[in-house]
RODO-2510 file (C-alpha; in nm, 4 decimals, decimal comma):
residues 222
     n   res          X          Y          Z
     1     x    -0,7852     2,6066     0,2643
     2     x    -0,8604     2,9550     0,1220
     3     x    -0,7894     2,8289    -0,2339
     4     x    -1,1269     2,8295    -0,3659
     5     x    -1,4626     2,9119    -0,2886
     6     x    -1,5272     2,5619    -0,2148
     7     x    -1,2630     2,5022    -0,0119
     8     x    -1,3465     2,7660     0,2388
     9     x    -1,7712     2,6810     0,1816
    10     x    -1,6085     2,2970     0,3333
    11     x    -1,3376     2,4661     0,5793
    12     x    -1,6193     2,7140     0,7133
    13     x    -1,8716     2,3999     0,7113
    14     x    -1,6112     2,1798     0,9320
    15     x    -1,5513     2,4384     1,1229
    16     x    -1,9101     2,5400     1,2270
    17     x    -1,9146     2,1852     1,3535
    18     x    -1,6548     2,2246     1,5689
    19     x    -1,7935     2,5403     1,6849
    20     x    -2,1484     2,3419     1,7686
    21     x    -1,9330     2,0618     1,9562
    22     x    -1,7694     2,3477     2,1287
    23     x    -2,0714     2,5424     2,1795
    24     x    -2,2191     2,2363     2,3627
    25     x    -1,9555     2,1718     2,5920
    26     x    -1,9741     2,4912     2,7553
    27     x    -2,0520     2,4439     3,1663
    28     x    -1,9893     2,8251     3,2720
    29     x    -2,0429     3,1598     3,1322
    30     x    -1,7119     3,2600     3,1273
    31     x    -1,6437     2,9574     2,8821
    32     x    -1,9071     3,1686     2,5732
    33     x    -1,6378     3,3630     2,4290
    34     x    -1,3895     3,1154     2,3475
    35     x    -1,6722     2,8913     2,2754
    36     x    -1,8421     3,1250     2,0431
    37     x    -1,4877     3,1718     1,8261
    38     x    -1,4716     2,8740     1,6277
    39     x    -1,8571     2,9720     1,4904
    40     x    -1,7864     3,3190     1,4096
    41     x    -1,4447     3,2291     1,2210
    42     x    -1,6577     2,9467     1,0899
    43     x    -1,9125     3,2437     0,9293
    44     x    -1,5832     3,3652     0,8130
    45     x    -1,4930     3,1427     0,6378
    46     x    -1,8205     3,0800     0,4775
    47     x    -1,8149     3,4226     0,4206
    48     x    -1,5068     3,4396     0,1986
    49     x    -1,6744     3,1992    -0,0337
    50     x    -1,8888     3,4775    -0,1456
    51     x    -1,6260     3,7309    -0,2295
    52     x    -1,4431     3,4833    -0,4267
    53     x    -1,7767     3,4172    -0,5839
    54     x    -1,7997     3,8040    -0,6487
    55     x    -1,4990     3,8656    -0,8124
    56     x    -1,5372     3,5261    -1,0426
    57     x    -1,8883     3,7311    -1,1483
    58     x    -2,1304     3,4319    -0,9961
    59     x    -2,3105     3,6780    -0,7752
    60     x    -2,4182     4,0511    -0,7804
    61     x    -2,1520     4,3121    -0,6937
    62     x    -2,3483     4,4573    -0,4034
    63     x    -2,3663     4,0829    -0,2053
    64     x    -1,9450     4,1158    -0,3127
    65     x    -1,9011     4,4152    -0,1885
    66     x    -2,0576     4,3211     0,1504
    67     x    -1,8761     4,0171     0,1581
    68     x    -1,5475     4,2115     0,1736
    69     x    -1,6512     4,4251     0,4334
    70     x    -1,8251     4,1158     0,6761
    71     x    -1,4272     3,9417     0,5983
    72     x    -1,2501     4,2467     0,7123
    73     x    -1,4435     4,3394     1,0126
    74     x    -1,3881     4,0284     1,1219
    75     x    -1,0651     3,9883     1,0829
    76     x    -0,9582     4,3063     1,2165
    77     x    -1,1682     4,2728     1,5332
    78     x    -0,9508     3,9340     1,6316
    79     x    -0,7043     4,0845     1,7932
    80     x    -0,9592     4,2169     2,0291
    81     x    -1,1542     3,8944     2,0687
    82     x    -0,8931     3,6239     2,1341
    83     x    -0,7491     3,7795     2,4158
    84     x    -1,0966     3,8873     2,5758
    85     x    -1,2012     3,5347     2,5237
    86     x    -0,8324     3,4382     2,6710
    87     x    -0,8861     3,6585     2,9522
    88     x    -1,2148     3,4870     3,0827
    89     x    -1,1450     3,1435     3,1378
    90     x    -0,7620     3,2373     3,2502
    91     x    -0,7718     3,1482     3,6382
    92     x    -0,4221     3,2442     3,7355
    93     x    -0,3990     3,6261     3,8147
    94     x    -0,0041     3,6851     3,7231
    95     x    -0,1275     3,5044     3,3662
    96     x    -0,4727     3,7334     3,3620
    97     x    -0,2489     4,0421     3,4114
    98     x    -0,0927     3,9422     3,1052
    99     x    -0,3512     3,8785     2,9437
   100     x    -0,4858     4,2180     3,0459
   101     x    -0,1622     4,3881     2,8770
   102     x    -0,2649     4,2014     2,5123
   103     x    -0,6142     4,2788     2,5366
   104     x    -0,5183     4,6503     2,5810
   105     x    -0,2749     4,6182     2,2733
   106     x    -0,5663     4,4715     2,0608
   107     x    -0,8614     4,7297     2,1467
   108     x    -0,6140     4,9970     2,0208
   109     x    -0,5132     4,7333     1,7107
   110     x    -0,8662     4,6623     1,5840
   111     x    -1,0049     5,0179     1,6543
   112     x    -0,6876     5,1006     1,4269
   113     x    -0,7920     4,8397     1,1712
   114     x    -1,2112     4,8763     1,1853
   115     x    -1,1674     5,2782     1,1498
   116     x    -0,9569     5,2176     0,8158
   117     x    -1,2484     5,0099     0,6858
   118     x    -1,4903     5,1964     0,8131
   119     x    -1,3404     5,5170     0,6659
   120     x    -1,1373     5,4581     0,3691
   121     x    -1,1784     5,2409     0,0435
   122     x    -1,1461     4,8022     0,0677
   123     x    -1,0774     4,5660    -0,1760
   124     x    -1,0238     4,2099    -0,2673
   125     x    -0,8806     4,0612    -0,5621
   126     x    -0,7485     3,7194    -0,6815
   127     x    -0,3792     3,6363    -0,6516
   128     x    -0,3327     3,3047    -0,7440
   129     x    -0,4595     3,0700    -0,5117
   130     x    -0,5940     3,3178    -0,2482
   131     x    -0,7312     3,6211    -0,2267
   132     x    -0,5807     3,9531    -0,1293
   133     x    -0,7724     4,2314     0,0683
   134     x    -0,6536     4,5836     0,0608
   135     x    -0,7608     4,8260     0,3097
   136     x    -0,6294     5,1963     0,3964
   137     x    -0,4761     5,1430     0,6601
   138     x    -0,1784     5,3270     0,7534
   139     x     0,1012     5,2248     1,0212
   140     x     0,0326     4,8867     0,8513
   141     x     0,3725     4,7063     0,9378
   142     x     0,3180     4,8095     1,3246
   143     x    -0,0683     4,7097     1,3054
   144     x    -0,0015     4,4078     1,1814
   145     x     0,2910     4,3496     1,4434
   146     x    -0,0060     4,4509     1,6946
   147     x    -0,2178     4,1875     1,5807
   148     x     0,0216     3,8799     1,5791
   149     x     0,1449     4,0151     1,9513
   150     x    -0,2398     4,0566     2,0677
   151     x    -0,3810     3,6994     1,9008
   152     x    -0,0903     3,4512     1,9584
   153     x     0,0681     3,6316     2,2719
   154     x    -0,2571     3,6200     2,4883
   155     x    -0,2590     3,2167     2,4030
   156     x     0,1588     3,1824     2,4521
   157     x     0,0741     3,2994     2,8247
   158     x    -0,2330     3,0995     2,8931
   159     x    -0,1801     2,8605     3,2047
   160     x    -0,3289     2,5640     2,9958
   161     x    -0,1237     2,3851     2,7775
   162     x    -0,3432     2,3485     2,5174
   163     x    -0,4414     2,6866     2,4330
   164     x    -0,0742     2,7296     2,4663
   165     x    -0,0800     2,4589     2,1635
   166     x    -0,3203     2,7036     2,0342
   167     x    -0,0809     3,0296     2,0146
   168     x     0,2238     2,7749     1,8712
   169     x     0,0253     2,6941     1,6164
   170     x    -0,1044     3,0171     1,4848
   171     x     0,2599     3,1602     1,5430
   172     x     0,4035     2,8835     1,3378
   173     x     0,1870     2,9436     1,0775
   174     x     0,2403     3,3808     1,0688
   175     x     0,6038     3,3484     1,0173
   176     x     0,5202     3,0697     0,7596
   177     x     0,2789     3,2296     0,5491
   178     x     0,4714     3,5964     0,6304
   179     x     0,7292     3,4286     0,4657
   180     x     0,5678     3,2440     0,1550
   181     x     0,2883     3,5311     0,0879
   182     x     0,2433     3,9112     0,2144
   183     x    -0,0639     3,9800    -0,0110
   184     x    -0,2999     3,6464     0,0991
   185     x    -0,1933     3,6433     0,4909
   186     x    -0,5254     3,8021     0,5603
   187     x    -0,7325     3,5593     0,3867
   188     x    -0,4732     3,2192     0,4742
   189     x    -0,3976     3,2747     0,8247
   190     x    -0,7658     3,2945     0,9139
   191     x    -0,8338     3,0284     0,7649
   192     x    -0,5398     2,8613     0,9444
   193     x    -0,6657     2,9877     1,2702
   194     x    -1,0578     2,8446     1,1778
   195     x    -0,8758     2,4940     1,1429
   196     x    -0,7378     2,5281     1,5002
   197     x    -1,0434     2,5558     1,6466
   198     x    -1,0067     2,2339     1,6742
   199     x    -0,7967     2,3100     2,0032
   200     x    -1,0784     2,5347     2,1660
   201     x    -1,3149     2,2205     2,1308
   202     x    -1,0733     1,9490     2,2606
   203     x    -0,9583     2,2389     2,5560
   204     x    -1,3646     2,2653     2,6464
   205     x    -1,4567     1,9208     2,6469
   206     x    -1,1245     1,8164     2,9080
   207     x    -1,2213     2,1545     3,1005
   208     x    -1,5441     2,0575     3,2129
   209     x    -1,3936     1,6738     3,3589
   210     x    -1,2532     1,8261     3,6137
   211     x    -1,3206     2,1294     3,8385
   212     x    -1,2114     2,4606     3,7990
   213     x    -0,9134     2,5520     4,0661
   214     x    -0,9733     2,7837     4,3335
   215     x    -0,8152     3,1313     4,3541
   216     x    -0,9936     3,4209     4,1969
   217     x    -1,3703     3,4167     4,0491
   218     x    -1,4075     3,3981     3,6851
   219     x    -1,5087     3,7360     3,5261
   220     x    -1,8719     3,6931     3,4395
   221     x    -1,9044     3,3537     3,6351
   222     x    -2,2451     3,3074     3,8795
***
Protein backbone atom coordinates (compact mmCIF):
# COMPACT_ATOMS: atom_id res chain seq x y z
CA UNK A 1 0.00 0.00 0.00
CA UNK A 2 1.12 3.61 -0.66
CA UNK A 3 4.06 2.35 -2.78
CA UNK A 4 2.90 3.34 -6.07
CA UNK A 5 0.29 5.02 -7.78
CA UNK A 6 -1.21 1.81 -8.57
CA UNK A 7 -1.14 0.43 -5.48
CA UNK A 8 -3.16 3.09 -3.82
CA UNK A 9 -5.58 3.47 -7.44
CA UNK A 10 -6.26 -0.73 -6.17
CA UNK A 11 -6.12 0.05 -2.22
CA UNK A 12 -8.56 3.15 -2.78
CA UNK A 13 -10.63 0.83 -5.34
CA UNK A 14 -10.96 -2.09 -2.54
CA UNK A 15 -11.63 0.15 -0.25
CA UNK A 16 -14.55 2.07 -1.90
CA UNK A 17 -16.07 -1.38 -1.93
CA UNK A 18 -15.97 -1.80 1.44
CA UNK A 19 -17.25 1.57 1.94
CA UNK A 20 -20.46 0.61 -0.52
CA UNK A 21 -20.92 -2.75 1.61
CA UNK A 22 -20.73 -0.53 4.58
CA UNK A 23 -22.75 2.15 3.20
CA UNK A 24 -25.54 -0.45 2.63
CA UNK A 25 -25.68 -1.89 5.88
CA UNK A 26 -26.55 1.16 7.56
CA UNK A 27 -30.21 0.75 9.59
CA UNK A 28 -30.03 4.20 11.62
CA UNK A 29 -28.81 7.62 11.10
CA UNK A 30 -26.50 7.67 13.68
CA UNK A 31 -24.68 4.68 11.85
CA UNK A 32 -23.72 7.56 8.43
CA UNK A 33 -20.61 8.74 9.87
CA UNK A 34 -18.78 5.71 10.53
CA UNK A 35 -20.39 4.37 7.51
CA UNK A 36 -19.37 7.17 5.31
CA UNK A 37 -15.40 6.73 6.54
CA UNK A 38 -14.26 3.91 4.65
CA UNK A 39 -15.54 5.97 1.22
CA UNK A 40 -13.95 9.14 2.00
CA UNK A 41 -10.48 7.41 3.01
CA UNK A 42 -11.29 5.34 -0.04
CA UNK A 43 -11.26 8.96 -2.23
CA UNK A 44 -8.09 9.26 -0.35
CA UNK A 45 -6.53 6.95 -1.37
CA UNK A 46 -7.51 7.31 -4.92
CA UNK A 47 -6.53 10.61 -4.45
CA UNK A 48 -2.86 10.02 -3.66
CA UNK A 49 -2.55 8.26 -6.95
CA UNK A 50 -2.65 11.57 -8.57
CA UNK A 51 0.04 13.32 -6.65
CA UNK A 52 2.32 10.51 -7.21
CA UNK A 53 1.27 10.86 -10.79
CA UNK A 54 2.20 14.66 -10.48
CA UNK A 55 5.45 14.49 -9.25
CA UNK A 56 6.43 11.43 -11.83
CA UNK A 57 5.29 14.41 -14.56
CA UNK A 58 2.14 12.14 -16.00
CA UNK A 59 -0.31 14.91 -15.26
CA UNK A 60 -0.39 18.80 -15.20
CA UNK A 61 1.06 20.53 -12.11
CA UNK A 62 -2.17 22.35 -11.27
CA UNK A 63 -4.34 18.73 -10.98
CA UNK A 64 -0.79 17.92 -8.58
CA UNK A 65 -0.99 20.63 -6.75
CA UNK A 66 -4.68 20.02 -5.87
CA UNK A 67 -4.04 16.60 -5.23
CA UNK A 68 -1.76 17.55 -2.32
CA UNK A 69 -4.05 19.78 -0.86
CA UNK A 70 -7.46 17.19 -1.23
CA UNK A 71 -4.60 14.46 0.71
CA UNK A 72 -3.86 16.85 3.44
CA UNK A 73 -7.22 18.15 4.24
CA UNK A 74 -8.16 14.97 4.63
CA UNK A 75 -5.86 13.71 6.59
CA UNK A 76 -5.70 16.42 8.98
CA UNK A 77 -9.48 16.55 9.47
CA UNK A 78 -9.34 12.65 10.89
CA UNK A 79 -8.75 13.35 14.07
CA UNK A 80 -11.96 15.23 14.10
CA UNK A 81 -14.00 12.66 12.21
CA UNK A 82 -13.23 9.31 13.88
CA UNK A 83 -14.19 10.30 17.12
CA UNK A 84 -17.46 12.22 15.93
CA UNK A 85 -18.27 9.15 14.02
CA UNK A 86 -17.16 7.14 17.41
CA UNK A 87 -19.29 9.29 19.38
CA UNK A 88 -22.64 8.50 17.48
CA UNK A 89 -23.13 4.99 17.54
CA UNK A 90 -21.38 4.79 21.24
CA UNK A 91 -24.50 3.80 23.51
CA UNK A 92 -22.85 3.72 26.89
CA UNK A 93 -22.72 7.29 28.46
CA UNK A 94 -19.41 6.81 30.83
CA UNK A 95 -17.79 5.56 27.18
CA UNK A 96 -19.62 8.71 25.21
CA UNK A 97 -18.09 11.04 27.86
CA UNK A 98 -14.93 9.77 26.74
CA UNK A 99 -15.47 9.94 23.67
CA UNK A 100 -16.58 13.53 24.17
CA UNK A 101 -12.98 14.34 25.78
CA UNK A 102 -11.18 12.97 22.22
CA UNK A 103 -13.48 14.67 20.05
CA UNK A 104 -12.63 17.96 21.90
CA UNK A 105 -8.81 17.10 21.55
CA UNK A 106 -9.30 16.58 17.72
CA UNK A 107 -11.44 19.84 16.77
CA UNK A 108 -8.50 21.78 18.34
CA UNK A 109 -5.92 19.09 16.41
CA UNK A 110 -7.33 19.43 12.88
CA UNK A 111 -8.21 23.20 13.18
CA UNK A 112 -4.34 23.21 14.16
CA UNK A 113 -3.48 21.10 11.12
CA UNK A 114 -6.22 22.60 8.29
CA UNK A 115 -5.06 26.35 9.31
CA UNK A 116 -1.29 25.33 8.48
CA UNK A 117 -2.49 24.19 5.06
CA UNK A 118 -4.71 26.59 4.59
CA UNK A 119 -2.16 29.32 5.45
CA UNK A 120 1.29 28.32 4.82
CA UNK A 121 3.15 26.47 1.88
CA UNK A 122 2.51 22.16 1.25
CA UNK A 123 4.42 19.80 -0.41
CA UNK A 124 4.91 16.27 -1.46
CA UNK A 125 7.82 14.57 -2.72
CA UNK A 126 9.05 10.97 -3.35
CA UNK A 127 11.06 9.14 -0.70
CA UNK A 128 11.55 5.87 -1.75
CA UNK A 129 8.63 3.87 -1.68
CA UNK A 130 6.16 6.51 -0.33
CA UNK A 131 5.58 9.79 -0.47
CA UNK A 132 6.32 12.53 2.03
CA UNK A 133 4.03 15.65 2.60
CA UNK A 134 5.38 18.71 4.22
CA UNK A 135 3.19 21.23 5.65
CA UNK A 136 3.94 24.39 8.03
CA UNK A 137 2.85 23.35 10.74
CA UNK A 138 4.33 24.26 13.91
CA UNK A 139 3.95 22.40 17.44
CA UNK A 140 4.28 19.41 15.04
CA UNK A 141 5.53 16.70 17.63
CA UNK A 142 2.42 17.69 20.02
CA UNK A 143 -0.06 17.80 16.89
CA UNK A 144 0.85 14.77 15.85
CA UNK A 145 0.66 13.30 19.53
CA UNK A 146 -2.98 14.99 19.29
CA UNK A 147 -3.88 13.09 16.40
CA UNK A 148 -2.80 9.47 17.39
CA UNK A 149 -4.61 10.28 21.04
CA UNK A 150 -7.89 11.69 19.14
CA UNK A 151 -8.08 8.72 16.20
CA UNK A 152 -7.03 5.51 18.08
CA UNK A 153 -8.10 6.68 21.69
CA UNK A 154 -11.83 7.38 20.76
CA UNK A 155 -11.81 3.54 19.24
CA UNK A 156 -9.56 2.04 22.48
CA UNK A 157 -12.73 3.25 24.59
CA UNK A 158 -15.52 2.15 22.37
CA UNK A 159 -17.89 -0.42 24.24
CA UNK A 160 -17.72 -2.77 21.11
CA UNK A 161 -15.03 -4.97 20.73
CA UNK A 162 -14.53 -4.61 17.36
CA UNK A 163 -14.01 -1.06 16.89
CA UNK A 164 -11.85 -1.67 19.85
CA UNK A 165 -10.01 -4.13 17.18
CA UNK A 166 -10.21 -1.06 15.18
CA UNK A 167 -8.03 1.41 17.53
CA UNK A 168 -5.39 -1.81 18.18
CA UNK A 169 -4.86 -1.94 14.90
CA UNK A 170 -4.21 1.57 13.86
CA UNK A 171 -2.10 1.92 17.18
CA UNK A 172 -0.06 -1.05 16.22
CA UNK A 173 0.61 0.23 13.10
CA UNK A 174 1.68 4.28 14.44
CA UNK A 175 4.35 2.99 16.64
CA UNK A 176 5.33 0.65 13.70
CA UNK A 177 5.61 2.94 10.96
CA UNK A 178 6.79 5.90 13.73
CA UNK A 179 9.43 3.64 14.10
CA UNK A 180 10.45 2.44 10.47
CA UNK A 181 9.60 5.99 8.70
CA UNK A 182 8.94 9.72 10.09
CA UNK A 183 8.78 11.31 6.57
CA UNK A 184 5.93 8.72 4.82
CA UNK A 185 3.66 8.23 8.15
CA UNK A 186 1.25 10.65 6.60
CA UNK A 187 0.86 8.96 3.41
CA UNK A 188 1.35 4.94 5.05
CA UNK A 189 -0.73 5.12 8.02
CA UNK A 190 -3.72 6.29 6.01
CA UNK A 191 -3.44 3.98 3.92
CA UNK A 192 -3.16 1.50 6.82
CA UNK A 193 -6.23 2.92 8.35
CA UNK A 194 -8.26 2.67 4.60
CA UNK A 195 -7.37 -1.19 4.86
CA UNK A 196 -9.12 -1.38 8.27
CA UNK A 197 -12.14 -0.33 7.11
CA UNK A 198 -12.60 -3.54 6.80
CA UNK A 199 -13.62 -3.52 10.64
CA UNK A 200 -16.31 -0.65 10.22
CA UNK A 201 -18.04 -3.00 7.56
CA UNK A 202 -17.88 -6.33 9.51
CA UNK A 203 -18.93 -3.98 12.95
CA UNK A 204 -22.17 -2.64 10.69
CA UNK A 205 -23.28 -5.70 9.23
CA UNK A 206 -23.28 -7.72 13.08
CA UNK A 207 -24.84 -4.29 14.44
CA UNK A 208 -27.90 -4.37 12.64
CA UNK A 209 -28.62 -8.53 13.78
CA UNK A 210 -29.41 -7.56 16.81
CA UNK A 211 -31.07 -4.55 18.52
CA UNK A 212 -29.57 -1.66 19.81
CA UNK A 213 -29.54 -1.71 23.92
CA UNK A 214 -31.58 0.57 25.78
CA UNK A 215 -30.20 3.47 27.86
CA UNK A 216 -29.72 6.81 26.23
CA UNK A 217 -31.02 7.86 22.55
CA UNK A 218 -28.54 7.93 19.85
CA UNK A 219 -27.48 11.52 18.87
CA UNK A 220 -29.22 12.15 15.59
CA UNK A 221 -31.42 8.90 15.85
CA UNK A 222 -35.51 9.29 14.90
Amino acid sequence: MCFSAEADLVTGIVVGAVGIDAICHVRKRHQIPLAVTPLLLAVHEIDESFVWWGLRGQVSIPVERAAIYVFLAVAFVLPFWVPFAMLGIETRVHRREWMMAFLAVGTITSVALLVAVIGGPVGASIDGSHIAYTADVSYVDILIALYIVATCGSCLVASNRWLVLLGLANLSAVIALGWITFTGFTSLWCAWAALTSVVIAIYLRRSNRTSAPAGIAYAGSS
